[in-house]
N, C-alpha and C positions, 0 to 999 in steps of 0.2 A: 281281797279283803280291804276293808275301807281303815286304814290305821289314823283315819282323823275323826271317830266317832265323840271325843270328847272337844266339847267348849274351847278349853284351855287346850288344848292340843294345837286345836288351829290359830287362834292364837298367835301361840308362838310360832306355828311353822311361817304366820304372815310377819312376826317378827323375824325370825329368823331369813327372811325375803329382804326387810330393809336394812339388815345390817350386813345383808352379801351385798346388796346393791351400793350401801357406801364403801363398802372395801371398792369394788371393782373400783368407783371414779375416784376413792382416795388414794389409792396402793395403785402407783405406777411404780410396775415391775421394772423398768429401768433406773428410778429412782432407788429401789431395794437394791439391785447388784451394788451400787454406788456403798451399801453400809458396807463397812469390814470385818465390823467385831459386834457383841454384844451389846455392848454399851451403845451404840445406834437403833438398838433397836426401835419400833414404832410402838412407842405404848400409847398414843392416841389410841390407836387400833383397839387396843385393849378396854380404854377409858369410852370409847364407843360401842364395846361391849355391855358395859356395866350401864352405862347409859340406857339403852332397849333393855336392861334387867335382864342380861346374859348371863355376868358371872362367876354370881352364885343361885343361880336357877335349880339347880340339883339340891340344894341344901336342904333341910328341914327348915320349918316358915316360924320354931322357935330360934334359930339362929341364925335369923337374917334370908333366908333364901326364898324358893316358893315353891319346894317340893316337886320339882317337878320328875317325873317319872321315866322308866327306861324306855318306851316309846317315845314318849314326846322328846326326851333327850338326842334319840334318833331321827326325827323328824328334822328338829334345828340345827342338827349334824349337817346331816343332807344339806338342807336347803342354802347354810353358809357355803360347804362345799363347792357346789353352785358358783358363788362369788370367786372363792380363793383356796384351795386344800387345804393351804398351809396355814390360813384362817384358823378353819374346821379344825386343825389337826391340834392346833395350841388351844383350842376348848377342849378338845376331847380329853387330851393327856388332863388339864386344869381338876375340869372335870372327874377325873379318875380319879382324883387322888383326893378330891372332897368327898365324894361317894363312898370311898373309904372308910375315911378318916370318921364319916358321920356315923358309922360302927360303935366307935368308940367315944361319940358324946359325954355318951355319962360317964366317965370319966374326967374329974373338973379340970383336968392340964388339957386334954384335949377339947374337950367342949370351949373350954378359952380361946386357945388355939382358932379354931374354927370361929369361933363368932368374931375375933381380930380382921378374917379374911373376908366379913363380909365389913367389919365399920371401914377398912381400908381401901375401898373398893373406889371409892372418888377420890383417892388422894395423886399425885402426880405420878405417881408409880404405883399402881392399884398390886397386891399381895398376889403372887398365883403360886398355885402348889405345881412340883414337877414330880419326875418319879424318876429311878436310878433301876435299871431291870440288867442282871448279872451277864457278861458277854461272854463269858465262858460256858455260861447254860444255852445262851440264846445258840452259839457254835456248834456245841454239841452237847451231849447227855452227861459229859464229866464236869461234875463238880468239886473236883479234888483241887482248882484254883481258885476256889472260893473261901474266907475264911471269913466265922462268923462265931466269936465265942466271950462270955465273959471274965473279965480280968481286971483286976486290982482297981475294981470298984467304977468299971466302964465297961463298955464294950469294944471291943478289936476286930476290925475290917478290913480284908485287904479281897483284892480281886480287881477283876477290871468289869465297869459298868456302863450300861449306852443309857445318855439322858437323851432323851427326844426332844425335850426342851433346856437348855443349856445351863447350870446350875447358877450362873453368874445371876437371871432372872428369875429363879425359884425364892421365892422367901423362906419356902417349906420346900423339901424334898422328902418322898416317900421312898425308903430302901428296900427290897427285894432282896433277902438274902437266904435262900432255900440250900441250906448246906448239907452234908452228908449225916451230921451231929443231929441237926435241929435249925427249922425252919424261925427265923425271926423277920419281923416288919419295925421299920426304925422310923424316925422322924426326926433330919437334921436340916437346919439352917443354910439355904442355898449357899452362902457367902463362905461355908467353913468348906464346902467341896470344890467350891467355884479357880481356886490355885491348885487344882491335883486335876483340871480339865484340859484337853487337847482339843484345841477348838475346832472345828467340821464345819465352819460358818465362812460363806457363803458358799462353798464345793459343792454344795447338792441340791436336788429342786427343792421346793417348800419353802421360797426363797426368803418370807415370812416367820419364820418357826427356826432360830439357831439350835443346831443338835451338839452333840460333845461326846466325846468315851472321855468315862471317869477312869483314873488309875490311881487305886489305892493301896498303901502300903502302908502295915502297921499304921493303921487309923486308928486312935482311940477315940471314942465316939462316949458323950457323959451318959448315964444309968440312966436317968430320966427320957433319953431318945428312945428307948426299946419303948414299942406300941406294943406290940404283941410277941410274945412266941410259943411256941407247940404248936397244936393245933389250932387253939384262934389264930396265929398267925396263917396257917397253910389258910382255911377260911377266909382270910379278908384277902391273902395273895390272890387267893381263884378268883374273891370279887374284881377285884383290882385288874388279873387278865382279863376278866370278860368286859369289864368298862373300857377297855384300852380295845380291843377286838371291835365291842361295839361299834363307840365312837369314831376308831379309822376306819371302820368298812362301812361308816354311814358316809362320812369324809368322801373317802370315793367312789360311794353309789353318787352322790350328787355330784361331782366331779367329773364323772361319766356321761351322767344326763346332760350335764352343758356343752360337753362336746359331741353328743350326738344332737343336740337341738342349734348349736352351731352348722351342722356340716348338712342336716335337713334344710336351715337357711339360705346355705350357702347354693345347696342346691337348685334352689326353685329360682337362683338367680342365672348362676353360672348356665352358660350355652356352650354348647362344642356340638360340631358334626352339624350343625342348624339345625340345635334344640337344645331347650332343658336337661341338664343330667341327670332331672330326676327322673325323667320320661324313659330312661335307659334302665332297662330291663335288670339288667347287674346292678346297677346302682341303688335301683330303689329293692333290690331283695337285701342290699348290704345295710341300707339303710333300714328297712323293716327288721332286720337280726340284731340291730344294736338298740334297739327299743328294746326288742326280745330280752335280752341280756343285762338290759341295766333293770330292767322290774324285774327278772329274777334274784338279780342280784339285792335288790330291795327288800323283795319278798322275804331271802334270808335274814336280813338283819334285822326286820322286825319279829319275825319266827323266832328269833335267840332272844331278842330284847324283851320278847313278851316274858319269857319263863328266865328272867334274871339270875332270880332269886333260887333258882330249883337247880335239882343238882344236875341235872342232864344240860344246864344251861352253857358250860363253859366249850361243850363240845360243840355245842351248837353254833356258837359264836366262835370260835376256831374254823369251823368249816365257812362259817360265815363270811370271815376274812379271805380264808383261801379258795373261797369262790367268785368273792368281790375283785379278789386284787385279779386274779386269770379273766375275768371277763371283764371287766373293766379296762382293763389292758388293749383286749381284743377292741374293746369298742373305740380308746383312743387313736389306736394302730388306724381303724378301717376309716375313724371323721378323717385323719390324715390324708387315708389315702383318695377319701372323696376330693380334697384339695389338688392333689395332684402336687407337684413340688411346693407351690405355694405352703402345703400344711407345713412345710420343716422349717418355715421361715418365721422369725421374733415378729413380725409383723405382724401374724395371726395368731391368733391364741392357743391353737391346738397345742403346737409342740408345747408349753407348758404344762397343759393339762397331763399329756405324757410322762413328762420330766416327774411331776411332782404325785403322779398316781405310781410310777418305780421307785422314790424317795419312802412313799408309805409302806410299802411292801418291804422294802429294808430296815424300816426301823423294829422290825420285828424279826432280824435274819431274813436269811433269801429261804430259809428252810420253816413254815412258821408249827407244822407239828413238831419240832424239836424246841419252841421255844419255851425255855426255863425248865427244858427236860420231865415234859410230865404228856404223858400219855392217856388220848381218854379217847 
């Protein structure tokens, strides 16, 4: 199927082409190990998002965005993917959590909220929303360490939570808190979670994207933070999974693609035995399976992203992940191996791609149908 049928679709996927290609020559990877902590992080990166009309692209085009849809959301997933994961990975999560939030516009706290994220957007530190998703669900099906109730005029938090994107750079975090009482959706100030963080920066690939486990104890949290809860909150949670699903298993289909369009390169270069390695029978069927495998894997994520909004959507997008991240995997494994030892070496790009396509798959547990304990 042709998922660029619309105008604006392509578009963006051709934007989303130039802002992979300025990460690649701006984002040396040797320069990123060099950060230690948050506070280094690269918000150019960012401010060069918002620049090509990145990052509030999902918004509605009354509050600042340009509505752009859950396809073409995947589109420009991919295609920055492409450039960087860990790019991809800090719009996607951003992303999520505006797509949300746009839920509940009407609402004047939050409609405010949100059109804040888009006038802030060229300021030196451009506003991104993060998310907070419960690591006791993500582990397993128990939620009895999760604690989410109100009290003496706030609400109280305790449990331990993985940010994907580090709270210290959230202005807004969105909280997932799916307790055994009652399912609530919160909305607090990066800065008030950002001292109860254990930092995870730079230990993982996605060398782009600082992640954290949140550890909260007896948090009081003000009245006015709860976004939702009952069932509008399960409702905008499931949104909120399937945009997070989405968005990483677009991340990594195009993160895939570049390493299979790497190691076909590499092919038609490299000679052993006095010839091309792609003229090698094994080579080019491994090389022909990883095309195979990455438009499958595509395929899925556009199949979920088309039906977002439906309720069969979140399954969709669950499997969609866990098809992406296993062949994806498989495809980085095999460019490697087209390299031959070369691929495990920082001088070639592969090993990254690797590193930072097992970073995505854990940010959701190494288990992703057990994430947040719901079953579909």
């Amino acid at each position: 199927m042709e998922w660029y049928d619309r105008e604006e679709r392509a578009l963006f996927a051709q934007t989303g082409d130039k802002f992979a290609k300025w990460v690649v020559e701006n984002n040396d990877p040797a320069k990123i190990r060099e950060r230690t902590a948050p506070g280094q992080f690269n918000w150019e990166m960012i401010k060069q998002g918002e620049r090509a009309g990145l990052l509030c692209a999902p918004m509605p085009e009354n509050l600042g965005g340009a509505g752009l849809d859950p396809i073409g959301r995947a589109v420009v997933l991919e295609r920055i993917g492409r450039g960087a994961a860990g790019a991809a990975a800090i719009f996607a999560v951003h992303w999520a959590g505006l797509i949300t939030l746009a839920c509940f516009a009407d609402d004047e706290r939050i409609g405010k909220t949100l059109s804040q994220f888009s006038e802030k957007a060229m300021d030196a530190r451009p506003w991104l929303c993060g998310v907070a998703l419960p690591a006791a669900v993500i582990d397993s099906k128990d939620t009895s360490g999760l604690k989410a109730e109100k009290a003496g005029g706030g609400i109280v938090l305790s449990g331990e939570f993985i940010c994907p994107l580090h709270p210290a750079l959230m202005e807004r975090a969105l909280i997932s808190a799916p307790t055994e009482k009652e399912q609530m959706l919160l909305l607090i100030p990066g800065k008030d979670l950002a001292p109860f963080c254990k930092d995870a920066y730079p230990g993982t690939g996605l060398l782009e994207m600082p992640i954290a486990r949140l550890n909260l104890r007896e948090f009081k949290a003000s009245a006015d933070s709860l976004v939702a809860s009952g069932e509008k909150a399960k409702e905008a949670i499931n949104l909120l999974r399937g945009a997070i699903y989405s968005g990483l298993s677009s991340a990594m289909a195009g993160n895939a693609r570049a390493a299979a369009e790497y190691a076909w390169e590499y092919s038609r270069q490299r000679i052993q035995t006095g010839r091309l390695i792609i003229e090698h029978q094994e080579v080019r069927r491994v090389l022909e399976n990883m095309n195979t495998l990455v438009e499958a894997s595509w395929a899925m994520v556009c199949s979920g992203a088309a039906v977002e909004n439906s309720e069969q959507a979140l399954g969709r997008l669950r499997r969609a992940f866990l098809f992406s991240g296993t062949a994806c995997e498989q495809v980085c494994l095999d460019a490697i191996q087209c390299l031959g030892g070369y691929g495990y070496m920082e001088d070639y790009p592969l090993e990254r791609r690797l590193r930072d396509l097992k970073t995505i798959q854990c940010l959701l547990g190494s288990y992703a149908l057990e994430w947040m304990g719901t079953s579909c």
